[in-house]
C-alpha positions as CSV (number, residue, x, y, z in Angstrom):
1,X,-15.4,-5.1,-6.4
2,X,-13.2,-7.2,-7.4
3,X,-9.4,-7.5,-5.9
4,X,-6.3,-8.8,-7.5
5,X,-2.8,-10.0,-6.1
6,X,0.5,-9.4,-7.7
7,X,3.5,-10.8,-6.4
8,X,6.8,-7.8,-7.5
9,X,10.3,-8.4,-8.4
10,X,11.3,-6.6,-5.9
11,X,11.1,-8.8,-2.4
12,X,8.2,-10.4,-3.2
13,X,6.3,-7.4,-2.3
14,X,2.5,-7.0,-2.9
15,X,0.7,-4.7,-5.1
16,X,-3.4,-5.3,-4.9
17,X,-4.9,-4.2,-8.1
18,X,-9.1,-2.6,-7.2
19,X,-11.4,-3.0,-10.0
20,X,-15.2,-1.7,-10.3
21,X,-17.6,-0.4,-12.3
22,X,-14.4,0.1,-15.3
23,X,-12.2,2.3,-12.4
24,X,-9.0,1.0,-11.2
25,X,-7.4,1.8,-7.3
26,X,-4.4,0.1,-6.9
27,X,-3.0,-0.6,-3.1
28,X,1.5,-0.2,-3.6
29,X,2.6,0.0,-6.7
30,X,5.4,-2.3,-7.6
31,X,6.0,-3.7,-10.9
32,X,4.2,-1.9,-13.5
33,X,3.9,-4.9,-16.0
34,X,1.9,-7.0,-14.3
35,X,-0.4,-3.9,-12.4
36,X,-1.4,-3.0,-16.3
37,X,-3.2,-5.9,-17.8
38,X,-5.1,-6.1,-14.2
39,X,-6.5,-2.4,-14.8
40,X,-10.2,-1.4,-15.7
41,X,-10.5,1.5,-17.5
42,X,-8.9,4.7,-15.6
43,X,-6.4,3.9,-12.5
44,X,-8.0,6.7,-10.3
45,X,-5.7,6.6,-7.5
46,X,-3.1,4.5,-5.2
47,X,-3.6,4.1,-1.6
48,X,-0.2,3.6,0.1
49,X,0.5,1.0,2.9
50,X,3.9,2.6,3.3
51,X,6.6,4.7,1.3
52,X,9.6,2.0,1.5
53,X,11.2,1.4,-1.6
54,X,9.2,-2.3,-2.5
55,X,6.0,-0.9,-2.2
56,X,6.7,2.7,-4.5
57,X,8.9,1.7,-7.2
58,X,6.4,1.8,-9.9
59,X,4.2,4.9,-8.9
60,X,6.1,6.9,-11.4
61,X,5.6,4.8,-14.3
62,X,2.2,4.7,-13.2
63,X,1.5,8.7,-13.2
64,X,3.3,8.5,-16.5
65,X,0.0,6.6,-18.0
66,X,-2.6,8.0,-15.5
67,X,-1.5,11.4,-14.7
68,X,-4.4,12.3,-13.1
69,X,-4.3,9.5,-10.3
70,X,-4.0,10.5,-6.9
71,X,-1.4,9.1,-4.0
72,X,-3.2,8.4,-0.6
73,X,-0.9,8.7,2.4
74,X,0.3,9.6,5.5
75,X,2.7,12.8,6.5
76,X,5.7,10.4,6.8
77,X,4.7,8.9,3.7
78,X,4.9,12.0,1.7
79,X,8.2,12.7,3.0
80,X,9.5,8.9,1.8
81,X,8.3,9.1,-1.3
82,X,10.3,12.9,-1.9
83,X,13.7,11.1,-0.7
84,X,15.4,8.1,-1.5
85,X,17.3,7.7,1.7
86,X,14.2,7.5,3.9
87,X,13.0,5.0,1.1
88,X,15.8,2.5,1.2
89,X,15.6,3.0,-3.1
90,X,19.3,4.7,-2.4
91,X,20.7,1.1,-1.5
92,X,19.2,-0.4,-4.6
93,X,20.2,-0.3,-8.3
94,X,17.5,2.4,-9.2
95,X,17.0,5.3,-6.1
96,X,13.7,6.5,-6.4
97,X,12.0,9.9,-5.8
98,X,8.6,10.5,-7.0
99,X,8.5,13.2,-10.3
100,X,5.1,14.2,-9.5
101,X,5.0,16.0,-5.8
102,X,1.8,17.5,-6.6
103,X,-0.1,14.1,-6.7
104,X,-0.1,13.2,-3.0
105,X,-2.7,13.4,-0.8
106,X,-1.9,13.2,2.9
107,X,-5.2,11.4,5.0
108,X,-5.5,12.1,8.5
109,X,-6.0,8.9,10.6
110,X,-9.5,7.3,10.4
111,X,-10.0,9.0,6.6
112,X,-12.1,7.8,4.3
113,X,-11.5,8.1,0.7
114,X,-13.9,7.2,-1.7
115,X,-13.1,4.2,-4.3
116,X,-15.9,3.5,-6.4
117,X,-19.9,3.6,-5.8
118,X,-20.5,2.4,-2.3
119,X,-17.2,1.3,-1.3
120,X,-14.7,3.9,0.1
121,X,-11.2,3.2,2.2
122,X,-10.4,3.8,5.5
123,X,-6.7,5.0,6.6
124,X,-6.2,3.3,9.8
125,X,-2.6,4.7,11.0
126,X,-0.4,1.9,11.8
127,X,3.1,2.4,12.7
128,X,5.8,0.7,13.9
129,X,7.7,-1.2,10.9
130,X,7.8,2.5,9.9
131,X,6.2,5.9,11.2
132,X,4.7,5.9,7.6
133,X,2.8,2.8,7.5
134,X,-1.6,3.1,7.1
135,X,-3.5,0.0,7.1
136,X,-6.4,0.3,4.6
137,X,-9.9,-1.3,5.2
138,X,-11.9,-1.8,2.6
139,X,-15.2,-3.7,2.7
140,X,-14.6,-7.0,3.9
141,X,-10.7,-6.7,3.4
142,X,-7.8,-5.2,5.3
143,X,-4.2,-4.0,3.6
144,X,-1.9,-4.0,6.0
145,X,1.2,-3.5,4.4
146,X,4.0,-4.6,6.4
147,X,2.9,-3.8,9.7
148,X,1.0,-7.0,9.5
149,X,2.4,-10.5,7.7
150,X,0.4,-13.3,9.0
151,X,2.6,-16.2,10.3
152,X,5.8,-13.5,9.6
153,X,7.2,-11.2,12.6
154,X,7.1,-7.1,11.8
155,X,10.6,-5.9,11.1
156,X,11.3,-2.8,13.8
157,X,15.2,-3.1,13.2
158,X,14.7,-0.4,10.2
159,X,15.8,3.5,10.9
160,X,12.3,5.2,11.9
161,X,11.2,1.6,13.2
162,X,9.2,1.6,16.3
163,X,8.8,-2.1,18.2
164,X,6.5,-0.2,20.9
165,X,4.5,1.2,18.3
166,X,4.9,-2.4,16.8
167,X,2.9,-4.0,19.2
168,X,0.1,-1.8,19.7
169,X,-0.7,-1.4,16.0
170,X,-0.7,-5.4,16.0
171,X,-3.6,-5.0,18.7
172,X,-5.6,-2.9,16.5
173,X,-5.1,-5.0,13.0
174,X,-6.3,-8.2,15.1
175,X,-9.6,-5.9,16.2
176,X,-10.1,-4.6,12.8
177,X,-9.6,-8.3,11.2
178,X,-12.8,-10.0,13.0
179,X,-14.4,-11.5,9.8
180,X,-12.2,-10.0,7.7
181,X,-10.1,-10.8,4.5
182,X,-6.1,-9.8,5.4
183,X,-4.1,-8.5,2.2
184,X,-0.4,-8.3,3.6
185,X,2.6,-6.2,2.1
186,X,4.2,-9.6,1.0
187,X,2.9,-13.1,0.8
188,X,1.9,-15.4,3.4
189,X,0.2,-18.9,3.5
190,X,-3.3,-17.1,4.2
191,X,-3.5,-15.5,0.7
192,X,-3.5,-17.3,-2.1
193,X,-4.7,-16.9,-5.8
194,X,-4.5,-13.7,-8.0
195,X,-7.6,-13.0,-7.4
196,X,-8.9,-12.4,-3.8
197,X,-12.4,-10.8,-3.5
C-alpha cells in the first residue's frame, strides 16, 4: 500500500490519498485537484477523520466522478456533513452540504472496514476537538485527524468541543501510536514528503 500526502487550500488541511492493487481510499477529502492525479483506478471509498468543513469540502466533487464510493463515519459525522452550520462551511465563501445522503456509512467504534486485499481500517472513536472525530488505523499508520497534531495543541474551543474528552482520546492515540506512522489532519514537522508509506 502505498500512502500519499496532500496539503488543501483550505487551512492547510490534510487529505491522504490510499493506493493498492489499482483501488483508491482516500482519508478527508479536500481539494479535488490534487486528490485526482494521486488516484489508482476506482476511488472506492473515504474514511472520514471528522465532518468540519477542511476536511469535507471536496467529497461532492468526488461522488460526482466515483459515484459509487462509500463515506465511512461516525453518527456525529453524518449529521455534519447533512448541515453546514455544524460544519463551519456556513462561515466560509462556499457552505457545504453533501448531495449524496445515501453514500454514508456510519461505523460503530472499533469497526473494521476493508480497503484492499489484506489491509482493512479500524474506526477508533476519538472525540474531543469534535464529538465527530474517528482516528483511523491502518497497517502501520494512524490518521488522526485533528484530534491529534504532533507538536500542535487540540482545539476544544469549537461548539460540540469537549477538552475532557480531549485528553482521554490523546491517551489512547499515544497507545495506539507505539511503532506507528502518525498521519495528522494538518501538517506537522513529523510528516514530511507526498509520499508516506
Amino acid at each position: 500500500m502505498v500512502i500519499s500526502q496532500v496539503v488543501n487550500s483550505v487551512f492547510n488541511s490534510c487529505s491522504y490519498v490510499l493506493t493498492q492493487d489499482g483501488a483508491t481510499w482516500i482519508v478527508d477529502c479536500g481539494d479535488i485537484e490534487q486528490i485526482i492525479p494521486l488516484v489508482k483506478g476506482q476511488v472506492c471509498g473515504v474514511l472520514l477523520t471528522h465532518a468540519h468543513f477542511d476536511h469535507i469540502y471536496g467529497l461532492n466533487s468526488l461522488l460526482d466522478r466515483f459515484p459509487d464510493a462509500l463515506i465511512y463515519t461516525n453518527e456525529d459525522g453524518k449529521r455534519g456533513l447533512a448541515d453546514d452550520k455544524w460544519n463551519f462551511s456556513r462561515y466560509h465563501e462556499e457552505p457545504f452540504v453533501l448531495a449524496r445522503p445515501e453514500c454514508v456509512r456510519v461505523v460503530p467504534d472499533g469497526t473494521s472496514v476493508r480497503l484492499f486485499d489484506q489491509v482493512s481500517a479500524q474506526a477508533v472513536y476519538t472525540p474531543g476537538h469534535s464529538p465527530c472525530c474517528v482516528s483511523w488505523l491502518v497497517d502501520n499508520a494512524l490518521f488522526t485527524g485533528d484530534s491529534y497534531i504532533p507538536g500542535v495543541r487540540v482545539v476544544t474551543n469549537f461548539p460540540h468541543s469537549d477538552k475532557r474528552l480531549a485528553a482521554q482520546s490523546l491517551q489512547t492515540i499515544a497507545q495506539l501510536l507505539q511503532g506507528r506512522q502518525v498521519c495528522p489532519g494538518h501538517p506537522s514537522q513529523s510528516v514530511n514528503g507526498s509520499e508516506l508509506i
